[in-house]
N, C-alpha and C positions, 0 to 999 in steps of 0.2 A: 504494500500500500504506500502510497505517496501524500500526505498529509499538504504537503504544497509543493509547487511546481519547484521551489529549490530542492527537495528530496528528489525528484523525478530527472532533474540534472545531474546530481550529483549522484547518484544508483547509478544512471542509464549512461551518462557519459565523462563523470569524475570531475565531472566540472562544480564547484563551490561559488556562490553568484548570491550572498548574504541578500540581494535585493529581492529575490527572487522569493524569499519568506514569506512577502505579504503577499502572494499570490496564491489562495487557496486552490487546489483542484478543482473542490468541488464549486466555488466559484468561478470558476476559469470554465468548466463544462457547463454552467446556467447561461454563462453571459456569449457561450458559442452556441447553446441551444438559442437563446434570443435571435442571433445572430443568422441563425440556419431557417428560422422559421420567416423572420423576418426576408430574408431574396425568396422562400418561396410565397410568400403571400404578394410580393413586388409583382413577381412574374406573373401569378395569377390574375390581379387586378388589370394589367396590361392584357391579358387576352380575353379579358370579360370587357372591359373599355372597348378593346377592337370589336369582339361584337353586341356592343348597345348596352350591355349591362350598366355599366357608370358609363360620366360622363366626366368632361374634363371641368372644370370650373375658371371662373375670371380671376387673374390676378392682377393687382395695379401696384407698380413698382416704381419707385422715385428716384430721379435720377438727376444728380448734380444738386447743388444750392451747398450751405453752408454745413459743414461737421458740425455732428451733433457732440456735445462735449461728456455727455454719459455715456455713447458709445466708449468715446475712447478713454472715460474710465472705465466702465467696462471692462474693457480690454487690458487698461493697466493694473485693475483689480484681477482678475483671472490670471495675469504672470506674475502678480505681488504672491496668491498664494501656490501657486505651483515652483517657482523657488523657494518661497518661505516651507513650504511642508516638504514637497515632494524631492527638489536638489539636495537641500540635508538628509533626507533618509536616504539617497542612492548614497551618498557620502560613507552616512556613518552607520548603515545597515547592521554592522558587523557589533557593532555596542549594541545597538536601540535594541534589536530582534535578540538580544541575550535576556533582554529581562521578562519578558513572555510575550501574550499576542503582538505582530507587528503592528495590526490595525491601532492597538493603544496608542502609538504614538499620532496617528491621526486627531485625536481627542484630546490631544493636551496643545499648552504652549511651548511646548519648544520647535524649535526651528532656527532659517538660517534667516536673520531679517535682511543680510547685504545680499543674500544672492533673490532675496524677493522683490528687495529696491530694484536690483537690477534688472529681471526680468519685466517687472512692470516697470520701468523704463522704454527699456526694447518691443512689448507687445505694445504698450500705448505708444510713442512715438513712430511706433508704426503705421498703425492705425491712423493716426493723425497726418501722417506723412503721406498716403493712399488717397487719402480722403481731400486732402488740400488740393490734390490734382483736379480735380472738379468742384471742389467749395467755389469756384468765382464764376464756372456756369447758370445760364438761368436754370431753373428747378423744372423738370417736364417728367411727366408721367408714363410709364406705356406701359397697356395691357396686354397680359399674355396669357394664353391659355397653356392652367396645367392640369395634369393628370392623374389622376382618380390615384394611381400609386404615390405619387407625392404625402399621398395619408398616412404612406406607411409608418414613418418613424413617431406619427402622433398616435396608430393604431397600437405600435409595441409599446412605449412608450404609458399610454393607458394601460395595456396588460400586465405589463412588471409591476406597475404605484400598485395598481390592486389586486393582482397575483402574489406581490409577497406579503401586501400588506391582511388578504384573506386566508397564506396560507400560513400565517405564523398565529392569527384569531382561531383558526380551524384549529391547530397544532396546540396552543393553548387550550381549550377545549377538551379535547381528547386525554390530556395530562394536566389534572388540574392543580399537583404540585410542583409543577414548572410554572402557574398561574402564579399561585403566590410568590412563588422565588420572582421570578417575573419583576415584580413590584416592590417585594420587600429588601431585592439588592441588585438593584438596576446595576447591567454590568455589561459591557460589549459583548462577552459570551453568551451570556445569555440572551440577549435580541439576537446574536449570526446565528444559537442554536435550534433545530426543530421548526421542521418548515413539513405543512400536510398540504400533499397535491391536489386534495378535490377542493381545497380551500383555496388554493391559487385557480383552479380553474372556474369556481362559480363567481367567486369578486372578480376576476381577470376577465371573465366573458362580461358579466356585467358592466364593468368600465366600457370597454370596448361597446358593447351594443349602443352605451349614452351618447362615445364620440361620435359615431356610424351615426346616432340620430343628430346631433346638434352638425355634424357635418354632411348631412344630407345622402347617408352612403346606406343602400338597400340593405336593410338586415339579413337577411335569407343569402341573397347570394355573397354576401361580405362575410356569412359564418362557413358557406362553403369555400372560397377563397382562402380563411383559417387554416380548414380542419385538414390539409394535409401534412400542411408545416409544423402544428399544433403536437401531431403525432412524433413527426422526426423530430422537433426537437423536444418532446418527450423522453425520448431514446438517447438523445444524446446528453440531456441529464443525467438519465441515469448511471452514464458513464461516468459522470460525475462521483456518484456515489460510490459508483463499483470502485472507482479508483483510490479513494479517498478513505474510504470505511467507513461512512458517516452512522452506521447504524441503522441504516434500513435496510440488512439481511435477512434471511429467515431462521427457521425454527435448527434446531441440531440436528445433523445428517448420518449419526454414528454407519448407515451403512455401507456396506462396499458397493463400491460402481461398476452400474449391469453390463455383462459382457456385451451387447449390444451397444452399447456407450462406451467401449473401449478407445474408439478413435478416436474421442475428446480427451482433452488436457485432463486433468484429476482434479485440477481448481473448478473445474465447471460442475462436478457435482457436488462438490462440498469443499470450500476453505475455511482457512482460519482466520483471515483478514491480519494479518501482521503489521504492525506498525498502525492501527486504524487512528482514523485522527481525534478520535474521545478517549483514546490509551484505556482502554476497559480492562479492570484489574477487579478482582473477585468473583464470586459468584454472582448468579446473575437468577432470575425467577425463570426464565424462560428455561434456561434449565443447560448452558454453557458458562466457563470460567474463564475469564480473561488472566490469562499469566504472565510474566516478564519473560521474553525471548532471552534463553543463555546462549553462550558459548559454549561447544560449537553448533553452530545455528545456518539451516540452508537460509534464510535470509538477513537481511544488513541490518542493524538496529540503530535506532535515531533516536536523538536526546528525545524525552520527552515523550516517547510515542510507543514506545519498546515492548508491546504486549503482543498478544493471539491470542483465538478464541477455542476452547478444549471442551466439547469434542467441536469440529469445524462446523459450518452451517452450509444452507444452503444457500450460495450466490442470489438472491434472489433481483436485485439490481442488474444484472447482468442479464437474466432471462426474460426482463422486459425490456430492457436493449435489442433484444430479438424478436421479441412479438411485435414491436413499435416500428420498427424497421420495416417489419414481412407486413404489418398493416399496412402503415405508409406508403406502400409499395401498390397494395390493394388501392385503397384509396388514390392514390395517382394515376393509375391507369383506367380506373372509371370514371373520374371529372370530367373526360369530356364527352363520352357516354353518357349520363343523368343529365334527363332534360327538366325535370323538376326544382327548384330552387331550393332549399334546403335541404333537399333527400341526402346530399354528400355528406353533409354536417349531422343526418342523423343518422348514418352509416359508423360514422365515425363515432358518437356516440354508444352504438350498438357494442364497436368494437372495444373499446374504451371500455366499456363496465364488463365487458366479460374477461378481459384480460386482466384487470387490474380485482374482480370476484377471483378468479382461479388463482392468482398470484398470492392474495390473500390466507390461502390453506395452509401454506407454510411458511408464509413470512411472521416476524414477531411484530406482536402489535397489543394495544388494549383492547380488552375483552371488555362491552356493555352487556351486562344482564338484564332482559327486561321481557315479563310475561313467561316465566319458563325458558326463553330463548336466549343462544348465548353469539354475538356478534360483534364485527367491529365496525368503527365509523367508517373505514374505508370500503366494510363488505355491505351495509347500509346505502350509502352514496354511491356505488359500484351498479347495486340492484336500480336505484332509482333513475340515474343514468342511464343503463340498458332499458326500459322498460320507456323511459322519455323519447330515445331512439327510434324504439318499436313504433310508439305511438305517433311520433312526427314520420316515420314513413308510411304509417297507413293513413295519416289526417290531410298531409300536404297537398296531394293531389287535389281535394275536393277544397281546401283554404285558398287555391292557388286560382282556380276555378270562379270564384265569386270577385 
């Protein structure tokens, strides 16, 4: 496991790069999942635009007249603190990141103030410098027409603010002694920790549908446009975790791997997660023990992080990496197939709760008891989601109709 992208340098190619600390993995695989979903939704709305689906919108853009003097603080503001925080920490990486989280040092005041004078320097006088070129022109307008994908970075943009911020409400929820802790010792760790996925997806679509409304973008087909990238970079989170050991594994796998599963690696039916980035050390109710990795030991150990899990679990991060994928794959090669507006999105739905119900059997999770019945919030929300799918692809046709 790789706890951040410095450990994953220095494993894989011996390279030691202190700045590299503050780059979590499993951060590093959300903001590529963003990233992945984001060019497919681009692409998408480009070929619902070309036929008729969106439309492009008017823009009116100002051209010449006098610098505005908040841009270009602005701008001197924006390199005041990216030297002030961020040049000292590639600096002095090798102190800051000795005393625990790297992100802590974000949260405080230290910093470099001359190398922040200087960058805001250089980005405002820049600015200013750019701008003077035409401050003495008359001021003229022109309108351009742009394009329905232009929405995009306001549509991810909407889904991150209320995708982390419903999947860490969900997540708190679910654990409602991580609530209290929550509150009664506010601490970096604890906000970066524990994030529930159907909580980033129900606040995350919801944003998203408001912007789609206040910016005029057809709901239906702006959720089919979504739901293919939705999927892949679902998957590519998950890599996330798998790499990281963030603790969304499954149940313990004491037993040996079916001859028929011979061709796969032995991590794919049960690891240990070594080095995971919550260092799990004891017992645990689920019913594995996290131990400190000795010497000699087939994997490297890292200050800090130096556990496995006994007996191993099962990868379960990893084998939704694989369903998300083989969906994704489904789902992209019938978009343009569904001639119905929403059917792709409640396909994907479809898919969505039943992978993430089956994942659920052996993953570790909390157990809700309620009526005799014993379930979790994610095999709850799993069910209601499939069943939403269901019901938007036998409703749509006749909504579509009127």
């Amino acid at each position: 496991m790789y706890p951040t992208i410095y450990h994953a340098f220095l494993d894989l190619f011996g390279w030691e790069i202190p700045a590299l600390k503050m780059v979590n993995s499993f951060g590093f695989f959300v903001a590529l999942a963003f990233v992945t979903a984001a060019s497919l939704l681009r692409r998408e709305m480009d070929r619902k635009q070309a036929q008729g689906v969106f439309q492009s919108t008017k823009t009116e853009i100002k051209i010449g007249g006098p610098v505005s003097w908040m841009d270009v603080g602005g701008q001197a503001l924006l390199g005041f603190l990216f030297g002030w925080k961020f040049i000292y920490l590639i600096l002095h990486a090798d102190i800051l990141f000795a005393r625990g989280l790297p992100q802590q040092h974000l949260f405080s005041l230290e910093g470099s103030i001359g190398w922040g004078l200087t960058l805001a320097c250089l980005l405002g006088g820049w600015r200013w410098y750019s701008s003077s070129k035409t401050s003495s022109t008359k001021t003229s307008t022109n309108v351009t027409q742009t394009p329905a994908s232009q929405h995009v970075g306001g549509i991810v943009m909407s889904a991150a603010i209320g995708g982390i911020a419903g999947a860490k409400f969900f997540h708190l929820l679910e654990y409602p002694d991580e609530f209290i802790r929550f509150f009664t010792d506010p601490s970096l760790s604890n906000f970066l920790g524990g994030l529930t996925i159907y909580g980033g997806l129900l606040v995350g679509g919801l944003a998203v549908y408001l912007y789609g409304r206040k910016h005029q973008l057809r709901f239906l087909p702006l959720a089919d446009a979504t739901a293919p990238g939705l999927m892949l970079g679902y998957g590519v989170g998950r890599i996330g975790c798998q790499i990281s050991g963030d603790g969304d594994w499954g149940i313990p796998n004491p037993n040996p791997q079916p001859e028929w599963l011979s061709w796969l690696p032995d991590w794919t039916w049960a690891y240990a997660y070594p080095n995971n980035v919550n260092g799990i050390f004891g017992p645990r109710a689920a019913g594995y023990t996290g131990k400190l990795i000795e010497e000699p030991s087939p994997w490297p150990i890292f200050e800090g992080y130096g556990t496995y899990l006994d007996p191993a679990v099962f990868p379960t991060a990893f084998y939704e990496t694989v369903l998300a994928t083989l969906i994704f794959g489904l789902l992209w090669s019938l978009r343009k197939r569904i001639s119905v507006p929403g059917r792709l999105f409640a396909l994907y739905l479809i898919f969505n709760g039943l992978e993430r119900f089956w994942i659920e059997k052996i993953r570790v999770n909390a157990v809700i008891q309620w009526m005799g019945l014993e379930f979790t919030q994610a095999e709850l929300i799993a069910t209601l989601t499939f069943f939403a799918g269901v019901i938007l692809w036998w409703k749509l046709p006749r909504w579509t109709k009127r």
